[in-house]
PAZAMAR-787049 format. One record per atom (N, C-alpha, C, O): residue number from 0; atom name; x, y, z. Coordinates in steps of 0.05 Angstrom, whole numbers, always signed. Example, Ala and Ser with C-alpha at 12.3 -4.5 7.8 and 13.67 -1.06 7.14 Angstrom:
% residues 2
<n 0 | atom N | c1 +264 | c2 -114 | c3 +156>
<n 0 | atom CA | c1 +246 | c2 -90 | c3 +156>
<n 0 | atom C | c1 +264 | c2 -66 | c3 +156>
<n 0 | atom O | c1 +285 | c2 -66 | c3 +169>
<n 1 | atom N | c1 +257 | c2 -45 | c3 +142>
<n 1 | atom CA | c1 +273 | c2 -21 | c3 +143>
<n 1 | atom C | c1 +258 | c2 +1 | c3 +157>
<n 1 | atom O | c1 +268 | c2 +23 | c3 +161>
% end
This chain:
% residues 85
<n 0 | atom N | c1 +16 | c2 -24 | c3 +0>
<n 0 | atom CA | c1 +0 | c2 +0 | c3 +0>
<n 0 | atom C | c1 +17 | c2 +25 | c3 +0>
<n 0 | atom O | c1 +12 | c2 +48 | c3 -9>
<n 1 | atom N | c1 +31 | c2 +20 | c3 +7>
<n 1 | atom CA | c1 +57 | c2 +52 | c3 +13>
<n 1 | atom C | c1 +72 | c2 +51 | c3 -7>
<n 1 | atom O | c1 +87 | c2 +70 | c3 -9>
<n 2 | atom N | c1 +74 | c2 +28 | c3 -29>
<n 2 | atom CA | c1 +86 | c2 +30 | c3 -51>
<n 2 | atom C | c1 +69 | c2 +51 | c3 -72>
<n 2 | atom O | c1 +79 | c2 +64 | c3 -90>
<n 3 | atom N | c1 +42 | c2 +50 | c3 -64>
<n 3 | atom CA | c1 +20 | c2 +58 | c3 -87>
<n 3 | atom C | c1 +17 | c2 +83 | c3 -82>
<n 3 | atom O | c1 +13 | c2 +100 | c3 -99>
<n 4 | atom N | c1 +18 | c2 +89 | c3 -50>
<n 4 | atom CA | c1 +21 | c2 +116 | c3 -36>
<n 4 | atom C | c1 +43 | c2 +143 | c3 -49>
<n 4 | atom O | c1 +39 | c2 +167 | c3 -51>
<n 5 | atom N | c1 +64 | c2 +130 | c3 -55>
<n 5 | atom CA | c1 +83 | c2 +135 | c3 -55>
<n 5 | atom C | c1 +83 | c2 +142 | c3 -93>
<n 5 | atom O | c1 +92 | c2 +158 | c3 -109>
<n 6 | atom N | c1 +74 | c2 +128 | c3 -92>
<n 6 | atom CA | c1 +70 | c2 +130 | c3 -130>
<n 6 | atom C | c1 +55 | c2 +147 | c3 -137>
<n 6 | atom O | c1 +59 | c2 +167 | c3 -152>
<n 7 | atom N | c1 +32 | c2 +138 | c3 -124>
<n 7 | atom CA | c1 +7 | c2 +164 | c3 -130>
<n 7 | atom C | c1 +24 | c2 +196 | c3 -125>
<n 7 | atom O | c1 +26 | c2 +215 | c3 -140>
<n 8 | atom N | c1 +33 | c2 +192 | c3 -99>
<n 8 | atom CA | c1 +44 | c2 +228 | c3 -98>
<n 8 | atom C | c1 +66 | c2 +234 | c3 -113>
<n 8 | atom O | c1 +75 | c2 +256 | c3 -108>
<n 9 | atom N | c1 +80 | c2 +218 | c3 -135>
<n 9 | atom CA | c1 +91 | c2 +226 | c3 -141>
<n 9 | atom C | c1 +79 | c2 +232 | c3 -171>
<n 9 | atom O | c1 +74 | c2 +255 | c3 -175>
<n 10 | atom N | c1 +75 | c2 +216 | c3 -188>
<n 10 | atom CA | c1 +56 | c2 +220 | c3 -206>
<n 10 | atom C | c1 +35 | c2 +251 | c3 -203>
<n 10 | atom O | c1 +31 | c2 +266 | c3 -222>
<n 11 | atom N | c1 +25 | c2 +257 | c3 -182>
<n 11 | atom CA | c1 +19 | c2 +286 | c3 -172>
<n 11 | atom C | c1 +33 | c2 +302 | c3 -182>
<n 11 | atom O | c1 +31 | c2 +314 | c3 -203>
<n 12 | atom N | c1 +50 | c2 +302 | c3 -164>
<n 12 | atom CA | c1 +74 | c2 +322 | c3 -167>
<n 12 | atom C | c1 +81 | c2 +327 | c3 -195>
<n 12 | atom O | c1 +84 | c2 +350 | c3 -203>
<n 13 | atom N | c1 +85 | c2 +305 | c3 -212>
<n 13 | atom CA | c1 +95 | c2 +312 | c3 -233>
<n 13 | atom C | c1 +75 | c2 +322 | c3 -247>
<n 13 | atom O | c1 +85 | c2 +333 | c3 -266>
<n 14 | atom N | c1 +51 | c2 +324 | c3 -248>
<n 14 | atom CA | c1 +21 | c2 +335 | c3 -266>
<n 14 | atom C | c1 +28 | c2 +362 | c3 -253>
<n 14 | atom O | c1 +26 | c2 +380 | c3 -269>
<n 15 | atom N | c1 +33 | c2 +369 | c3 -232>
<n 15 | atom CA | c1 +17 | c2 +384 | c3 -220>
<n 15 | atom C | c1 +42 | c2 +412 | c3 -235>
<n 15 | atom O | c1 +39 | c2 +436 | c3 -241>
<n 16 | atom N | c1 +65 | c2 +394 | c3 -237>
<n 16 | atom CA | c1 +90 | c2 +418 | c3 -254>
<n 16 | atom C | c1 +87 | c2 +414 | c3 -285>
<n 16 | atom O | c1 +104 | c2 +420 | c3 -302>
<n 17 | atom N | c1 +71 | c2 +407 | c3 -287>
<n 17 | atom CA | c1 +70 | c2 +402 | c3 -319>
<n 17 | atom C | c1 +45 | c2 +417 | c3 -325>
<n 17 | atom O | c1 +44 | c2 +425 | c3 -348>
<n 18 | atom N | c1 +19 | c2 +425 | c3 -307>
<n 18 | atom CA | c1 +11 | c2 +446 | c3 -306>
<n 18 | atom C | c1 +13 | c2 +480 | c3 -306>
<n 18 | atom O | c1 +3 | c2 +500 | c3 -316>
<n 19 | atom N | c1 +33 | c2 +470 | c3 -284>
<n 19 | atom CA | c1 +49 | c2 +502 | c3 -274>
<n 19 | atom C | c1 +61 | c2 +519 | c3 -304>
<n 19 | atom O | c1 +57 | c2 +542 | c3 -311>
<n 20 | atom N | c1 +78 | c2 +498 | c3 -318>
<n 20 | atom CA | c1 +98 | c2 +500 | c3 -327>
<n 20 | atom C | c1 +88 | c2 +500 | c3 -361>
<n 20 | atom O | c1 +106 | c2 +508 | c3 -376>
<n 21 | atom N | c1 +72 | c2 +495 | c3 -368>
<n 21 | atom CA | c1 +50 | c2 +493 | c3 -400>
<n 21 | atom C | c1 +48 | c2 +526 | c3 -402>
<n 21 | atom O | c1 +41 | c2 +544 | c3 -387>
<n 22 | atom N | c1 +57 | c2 +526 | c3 -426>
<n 22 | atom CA | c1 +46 | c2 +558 | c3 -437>
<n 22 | atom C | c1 +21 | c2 +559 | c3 -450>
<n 22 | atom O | c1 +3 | c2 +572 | c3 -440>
<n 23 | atom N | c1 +18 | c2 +545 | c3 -472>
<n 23 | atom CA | c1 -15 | c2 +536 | c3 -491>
<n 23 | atom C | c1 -33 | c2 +539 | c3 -458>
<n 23 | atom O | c1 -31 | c2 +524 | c3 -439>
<n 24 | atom N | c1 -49 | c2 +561 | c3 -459>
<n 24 | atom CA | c1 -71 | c2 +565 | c3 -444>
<n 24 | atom C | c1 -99 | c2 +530 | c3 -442>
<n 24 | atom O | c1 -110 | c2 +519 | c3 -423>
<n 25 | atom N | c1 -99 | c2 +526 | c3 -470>
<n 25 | atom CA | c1 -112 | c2 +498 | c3 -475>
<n 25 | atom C | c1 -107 | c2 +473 | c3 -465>
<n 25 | atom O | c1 -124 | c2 +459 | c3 -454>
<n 26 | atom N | c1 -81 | c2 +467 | c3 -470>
<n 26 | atom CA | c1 -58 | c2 +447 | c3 -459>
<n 26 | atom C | c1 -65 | c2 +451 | c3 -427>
<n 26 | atom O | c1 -76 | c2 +433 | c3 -414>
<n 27 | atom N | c1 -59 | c2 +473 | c3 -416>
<n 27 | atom CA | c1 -68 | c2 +476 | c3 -393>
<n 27 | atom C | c1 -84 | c2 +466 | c3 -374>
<n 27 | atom O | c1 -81 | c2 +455 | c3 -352>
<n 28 | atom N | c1 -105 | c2 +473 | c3 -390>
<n 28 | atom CA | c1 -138 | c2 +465 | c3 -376>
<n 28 | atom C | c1 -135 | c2 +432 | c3 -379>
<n 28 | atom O | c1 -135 | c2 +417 | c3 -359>
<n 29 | atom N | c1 -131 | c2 +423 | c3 -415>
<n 29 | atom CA | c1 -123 | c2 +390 | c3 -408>
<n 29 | atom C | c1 -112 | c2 +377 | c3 -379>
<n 29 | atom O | c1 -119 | c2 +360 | c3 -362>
<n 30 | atom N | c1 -91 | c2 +393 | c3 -383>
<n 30 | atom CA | c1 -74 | c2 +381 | c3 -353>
<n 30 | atom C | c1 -75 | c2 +383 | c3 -326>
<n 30 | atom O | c1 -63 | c2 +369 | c3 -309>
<n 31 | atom N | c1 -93 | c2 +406 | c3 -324>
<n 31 | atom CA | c1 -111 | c2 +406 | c3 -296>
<n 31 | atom C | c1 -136 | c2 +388 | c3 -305>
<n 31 | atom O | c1 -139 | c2 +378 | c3 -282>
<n 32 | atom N | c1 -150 | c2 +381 | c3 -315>
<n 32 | atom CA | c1 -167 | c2 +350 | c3 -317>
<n 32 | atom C | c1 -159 | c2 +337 | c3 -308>
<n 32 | atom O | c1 -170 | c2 +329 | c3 -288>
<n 33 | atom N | c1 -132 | c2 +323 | c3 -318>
<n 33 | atom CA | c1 -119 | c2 +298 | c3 -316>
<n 33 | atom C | c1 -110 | c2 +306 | c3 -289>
<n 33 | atom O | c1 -109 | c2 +288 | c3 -273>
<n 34 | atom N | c1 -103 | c2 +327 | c3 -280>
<n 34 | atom CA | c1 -87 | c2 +340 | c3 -257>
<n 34 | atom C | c1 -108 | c2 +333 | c3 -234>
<n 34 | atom O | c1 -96 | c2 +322 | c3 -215>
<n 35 | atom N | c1 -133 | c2 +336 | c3 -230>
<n 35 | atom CA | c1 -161 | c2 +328 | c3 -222>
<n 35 | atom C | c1 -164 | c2 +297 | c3 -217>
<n 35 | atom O | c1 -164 | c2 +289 | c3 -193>
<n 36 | atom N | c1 -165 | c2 +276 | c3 -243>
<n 36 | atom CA | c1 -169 | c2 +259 | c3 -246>
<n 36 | atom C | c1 -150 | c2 +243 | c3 -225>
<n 36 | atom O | c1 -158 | c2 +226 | c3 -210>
<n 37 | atom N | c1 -116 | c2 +255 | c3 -227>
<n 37 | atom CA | c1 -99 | c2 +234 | c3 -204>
<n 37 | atom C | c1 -94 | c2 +248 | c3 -185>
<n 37 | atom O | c1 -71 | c2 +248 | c3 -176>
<n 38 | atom N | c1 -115 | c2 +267 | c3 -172>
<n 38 | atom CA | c1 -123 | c2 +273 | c3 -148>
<n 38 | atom C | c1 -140 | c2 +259 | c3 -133>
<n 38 | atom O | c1 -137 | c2 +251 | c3 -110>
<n 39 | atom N | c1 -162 | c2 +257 | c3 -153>
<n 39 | atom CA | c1 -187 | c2 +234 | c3 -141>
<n 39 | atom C | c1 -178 | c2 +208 | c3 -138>
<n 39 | atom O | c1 -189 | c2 +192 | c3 -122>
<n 40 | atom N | c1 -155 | c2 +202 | c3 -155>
<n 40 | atom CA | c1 -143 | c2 +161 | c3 -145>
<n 40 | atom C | c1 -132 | c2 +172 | c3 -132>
<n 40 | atom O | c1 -135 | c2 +154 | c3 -116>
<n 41 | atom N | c1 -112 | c2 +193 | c3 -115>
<n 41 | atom CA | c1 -94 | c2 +188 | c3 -94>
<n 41 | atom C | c1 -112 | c2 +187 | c3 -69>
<n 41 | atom O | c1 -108 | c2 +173 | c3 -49>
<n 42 | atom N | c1 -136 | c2 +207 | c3 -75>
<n 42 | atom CA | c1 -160 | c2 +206 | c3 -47>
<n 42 | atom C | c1 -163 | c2 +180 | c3 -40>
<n 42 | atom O | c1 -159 | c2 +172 | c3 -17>
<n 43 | atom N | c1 -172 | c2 +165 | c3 -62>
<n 43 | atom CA | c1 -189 | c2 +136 | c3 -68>
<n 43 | atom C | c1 -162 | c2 +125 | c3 -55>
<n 43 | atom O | c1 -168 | c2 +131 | c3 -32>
<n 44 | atom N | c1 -136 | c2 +113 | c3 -53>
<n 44 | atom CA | c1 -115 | c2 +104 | c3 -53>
<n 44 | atom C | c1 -109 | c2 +117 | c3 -12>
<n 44 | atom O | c1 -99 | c2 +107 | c3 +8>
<n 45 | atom N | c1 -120 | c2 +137 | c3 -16>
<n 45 | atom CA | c1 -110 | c2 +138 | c3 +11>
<n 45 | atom C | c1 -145 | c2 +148 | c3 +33>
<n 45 | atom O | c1 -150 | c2 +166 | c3 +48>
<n 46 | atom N | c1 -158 | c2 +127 | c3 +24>
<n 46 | atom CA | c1 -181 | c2 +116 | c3 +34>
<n 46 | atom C | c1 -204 | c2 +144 | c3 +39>
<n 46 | atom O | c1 -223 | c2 +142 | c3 +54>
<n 47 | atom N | c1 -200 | c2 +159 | c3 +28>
<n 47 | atom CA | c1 -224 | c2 +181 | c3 +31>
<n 47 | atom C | c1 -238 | c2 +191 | c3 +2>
<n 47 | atom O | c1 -234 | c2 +209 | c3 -13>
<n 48 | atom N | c1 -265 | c2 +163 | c3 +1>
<n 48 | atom CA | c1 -271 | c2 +160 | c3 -26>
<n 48 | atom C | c1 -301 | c2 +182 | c3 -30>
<n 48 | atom O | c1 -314 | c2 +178 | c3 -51>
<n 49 | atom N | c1 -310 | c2 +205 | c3 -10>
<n 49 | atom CA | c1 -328 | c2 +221 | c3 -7>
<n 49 | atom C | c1 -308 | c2 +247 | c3 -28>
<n 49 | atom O | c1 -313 | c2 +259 | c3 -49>
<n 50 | atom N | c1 -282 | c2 +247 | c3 -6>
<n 50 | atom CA | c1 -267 | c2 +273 | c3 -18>
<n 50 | atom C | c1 -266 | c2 +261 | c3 -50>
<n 50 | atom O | c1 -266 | c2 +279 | c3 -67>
<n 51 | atom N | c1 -264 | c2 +238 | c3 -58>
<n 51 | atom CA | c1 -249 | c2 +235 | c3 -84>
<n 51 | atom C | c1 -270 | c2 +243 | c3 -100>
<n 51 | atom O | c1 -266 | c2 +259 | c3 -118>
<n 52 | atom N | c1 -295 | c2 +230 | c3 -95>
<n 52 | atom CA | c1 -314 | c2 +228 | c3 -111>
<n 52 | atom C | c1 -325 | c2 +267 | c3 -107>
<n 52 | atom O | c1 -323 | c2 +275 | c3 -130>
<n 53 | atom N | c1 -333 | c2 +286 | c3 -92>
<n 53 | atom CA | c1 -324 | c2 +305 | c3 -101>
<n 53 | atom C | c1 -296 | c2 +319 | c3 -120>
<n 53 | atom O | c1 -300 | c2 +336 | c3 -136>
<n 54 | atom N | c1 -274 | c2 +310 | c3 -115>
<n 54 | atom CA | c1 -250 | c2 +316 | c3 -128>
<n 54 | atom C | c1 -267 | c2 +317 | c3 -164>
<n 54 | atom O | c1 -271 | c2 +338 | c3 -177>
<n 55 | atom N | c1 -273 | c2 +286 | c3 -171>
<n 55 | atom CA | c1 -276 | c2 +278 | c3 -196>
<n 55 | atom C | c1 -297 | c2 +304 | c3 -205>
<n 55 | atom O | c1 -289 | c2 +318 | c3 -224>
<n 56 | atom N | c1 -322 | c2 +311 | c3 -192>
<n 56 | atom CA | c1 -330 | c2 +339 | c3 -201>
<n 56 | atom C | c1 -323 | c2 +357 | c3 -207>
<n 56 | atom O | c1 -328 | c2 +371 | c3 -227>
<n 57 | atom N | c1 -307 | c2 +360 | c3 -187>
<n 57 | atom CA | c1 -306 | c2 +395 | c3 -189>
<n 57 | atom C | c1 -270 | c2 +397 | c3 -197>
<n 57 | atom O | c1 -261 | c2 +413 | c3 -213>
<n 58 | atom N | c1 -262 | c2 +387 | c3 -189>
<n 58 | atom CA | c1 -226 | c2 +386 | c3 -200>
<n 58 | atom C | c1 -224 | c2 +375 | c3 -228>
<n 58 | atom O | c1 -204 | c2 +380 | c3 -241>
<n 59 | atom N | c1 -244 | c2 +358 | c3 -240>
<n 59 | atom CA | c1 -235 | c2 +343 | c3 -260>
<n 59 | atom C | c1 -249 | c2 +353 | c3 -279>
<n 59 | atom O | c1 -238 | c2 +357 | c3 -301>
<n 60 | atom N | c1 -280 | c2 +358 | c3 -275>
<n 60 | atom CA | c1 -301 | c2 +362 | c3 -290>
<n 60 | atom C | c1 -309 | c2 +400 | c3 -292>
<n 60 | atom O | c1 -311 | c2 +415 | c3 -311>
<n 61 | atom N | c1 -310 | c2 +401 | c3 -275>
<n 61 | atom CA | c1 -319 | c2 +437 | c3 -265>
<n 61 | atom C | c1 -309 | c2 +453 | c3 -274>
<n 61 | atom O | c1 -317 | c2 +469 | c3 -291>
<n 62 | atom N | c1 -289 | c2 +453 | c3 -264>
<n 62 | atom CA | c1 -269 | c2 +479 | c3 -264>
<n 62 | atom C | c1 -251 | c2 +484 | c3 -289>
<n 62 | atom O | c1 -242 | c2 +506 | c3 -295>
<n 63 | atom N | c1 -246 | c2 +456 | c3 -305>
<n 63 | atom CA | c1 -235 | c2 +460 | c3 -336>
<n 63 | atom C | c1 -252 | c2 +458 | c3 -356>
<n 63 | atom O | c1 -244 | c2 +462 | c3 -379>
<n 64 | atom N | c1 -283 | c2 +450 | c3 -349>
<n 64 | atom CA | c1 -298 | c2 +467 | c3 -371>
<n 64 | atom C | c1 -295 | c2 +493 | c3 -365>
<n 64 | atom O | c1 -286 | c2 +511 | c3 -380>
<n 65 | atom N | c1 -305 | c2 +495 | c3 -339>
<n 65 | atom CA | c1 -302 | c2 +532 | c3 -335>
<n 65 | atom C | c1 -288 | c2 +557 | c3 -355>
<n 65 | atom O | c1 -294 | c2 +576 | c3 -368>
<n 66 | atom N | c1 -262 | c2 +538 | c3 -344>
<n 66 | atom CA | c1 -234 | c2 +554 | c3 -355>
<n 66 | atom C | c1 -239 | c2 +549 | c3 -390>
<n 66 | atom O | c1 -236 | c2 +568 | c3 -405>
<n 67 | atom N | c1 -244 | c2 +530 | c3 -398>
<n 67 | atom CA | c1 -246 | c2 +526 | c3 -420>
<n 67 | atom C | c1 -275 | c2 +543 | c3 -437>
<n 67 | atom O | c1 -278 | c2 +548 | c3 -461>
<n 68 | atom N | c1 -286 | c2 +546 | c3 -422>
<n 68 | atom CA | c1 -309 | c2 +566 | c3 -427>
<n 68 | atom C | c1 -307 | c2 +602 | c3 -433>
<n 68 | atom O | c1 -321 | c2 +619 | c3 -444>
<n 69 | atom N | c1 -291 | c2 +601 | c3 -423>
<n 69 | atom CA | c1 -273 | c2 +627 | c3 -412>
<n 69 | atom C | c1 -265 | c2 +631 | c3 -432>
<n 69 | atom O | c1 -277 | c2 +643 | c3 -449>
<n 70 | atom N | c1 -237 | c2 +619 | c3 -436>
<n 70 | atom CA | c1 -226 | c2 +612 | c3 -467>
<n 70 | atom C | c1 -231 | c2 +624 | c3 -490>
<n 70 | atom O | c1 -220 | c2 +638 | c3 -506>
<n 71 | atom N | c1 -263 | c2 +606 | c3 -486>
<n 71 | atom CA | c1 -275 | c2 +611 | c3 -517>
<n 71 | atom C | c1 -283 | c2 +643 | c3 -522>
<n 71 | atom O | c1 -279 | c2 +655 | c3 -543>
<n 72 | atom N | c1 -299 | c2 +654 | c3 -495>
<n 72 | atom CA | c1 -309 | c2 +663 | c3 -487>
<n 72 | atom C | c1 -287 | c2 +706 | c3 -498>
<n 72 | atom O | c1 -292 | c2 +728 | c3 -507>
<n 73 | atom N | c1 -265 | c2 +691 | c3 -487>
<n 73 | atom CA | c1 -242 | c2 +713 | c3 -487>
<n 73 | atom C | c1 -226 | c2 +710 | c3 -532>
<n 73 | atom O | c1 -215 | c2 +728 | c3 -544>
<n 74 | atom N | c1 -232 | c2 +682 | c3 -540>
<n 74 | atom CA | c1 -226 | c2 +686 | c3 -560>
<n 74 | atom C | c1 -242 | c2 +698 | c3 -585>
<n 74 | atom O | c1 -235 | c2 +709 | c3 -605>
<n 75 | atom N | c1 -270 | c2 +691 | c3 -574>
<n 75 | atom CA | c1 -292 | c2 +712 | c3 -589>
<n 75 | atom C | c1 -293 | c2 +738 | c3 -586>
<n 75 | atom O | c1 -295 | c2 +751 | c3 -607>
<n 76 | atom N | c1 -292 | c2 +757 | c3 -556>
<n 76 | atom CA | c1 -286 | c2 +782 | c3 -554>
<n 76 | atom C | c1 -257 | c2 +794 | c3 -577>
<n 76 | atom O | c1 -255 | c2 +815 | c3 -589>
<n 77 | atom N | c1 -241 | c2 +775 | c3 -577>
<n 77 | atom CA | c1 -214 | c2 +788 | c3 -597>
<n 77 | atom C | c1 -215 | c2 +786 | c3 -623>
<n 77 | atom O | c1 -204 | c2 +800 | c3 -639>
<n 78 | atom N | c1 -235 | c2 +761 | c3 -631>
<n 78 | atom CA | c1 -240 | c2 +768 | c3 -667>
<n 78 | atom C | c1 -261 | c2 +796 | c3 -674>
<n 78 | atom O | c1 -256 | c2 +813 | c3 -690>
<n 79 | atom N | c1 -284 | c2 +796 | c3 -657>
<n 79 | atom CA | c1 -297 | c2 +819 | c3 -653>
<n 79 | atom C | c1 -284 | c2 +842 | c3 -646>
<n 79 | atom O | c1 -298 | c2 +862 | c3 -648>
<n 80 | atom N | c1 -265 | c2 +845 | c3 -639>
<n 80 | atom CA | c1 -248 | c2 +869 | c3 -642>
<n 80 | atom C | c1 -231 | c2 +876 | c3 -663>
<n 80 | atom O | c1 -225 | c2 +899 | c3 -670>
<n 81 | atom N | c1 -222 | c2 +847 | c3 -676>
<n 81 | atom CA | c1 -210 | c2 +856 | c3 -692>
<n 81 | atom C | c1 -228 | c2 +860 | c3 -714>
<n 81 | atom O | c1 -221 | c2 +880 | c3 -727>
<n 82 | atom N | c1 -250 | c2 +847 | c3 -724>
<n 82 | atom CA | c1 -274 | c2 +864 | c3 -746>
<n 82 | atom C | c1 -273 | c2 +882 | c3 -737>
<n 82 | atom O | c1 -272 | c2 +897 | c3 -756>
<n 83 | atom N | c1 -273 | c2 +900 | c3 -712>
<n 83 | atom CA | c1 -286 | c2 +923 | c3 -712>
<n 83 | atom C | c1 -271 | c2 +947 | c3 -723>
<n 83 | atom O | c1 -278 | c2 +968 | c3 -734>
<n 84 | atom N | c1 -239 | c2 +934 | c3 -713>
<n 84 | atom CA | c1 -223 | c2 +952 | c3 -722>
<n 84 | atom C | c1 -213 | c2 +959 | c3 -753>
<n 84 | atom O | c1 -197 | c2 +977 | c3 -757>
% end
């Protein structure tokens, strides 16, 4: 079990700088999903399957449509500016 422990956080760690560290705004949002996704197995892995099963919502599902909504949201304001101009 502390082998899996030990894997899971590290596997973390490494999403979690491969997040940080992504310039592509899109790429981004991908990798906080996945960044989400092996949040919710380290919960599950370290027996708190309430927190995980929230995690899978709102870390995995929520918050990178959000951002990804945004996105779109900010790339339509800039073609509309540029017609206007």
């Amino acid at each position: 079990m502390v082998v899996m422990q030990v894997t899971i956080l590290i596997f973390v760690a490494i999403a979690g700088g491969a997040v940080v560290f992504t310039r592509n705004p899109l790429n981004q949002v991908m990798g906080l999903s996945f960044f989400g996704l092996l949040l919710a197995i380290m919960f599950f892995i370290f027996q708190a399957p309430d927190v995980a099963f929230s995690q899978i919502v709102v870390g995995a599902v929520v918050i990178p449509l959000m951002v990804l909504l945004t996105l779109i949201k900010l790339k339509t304001k800039e073609q509309s500016k540029k017609n206007d101009a």
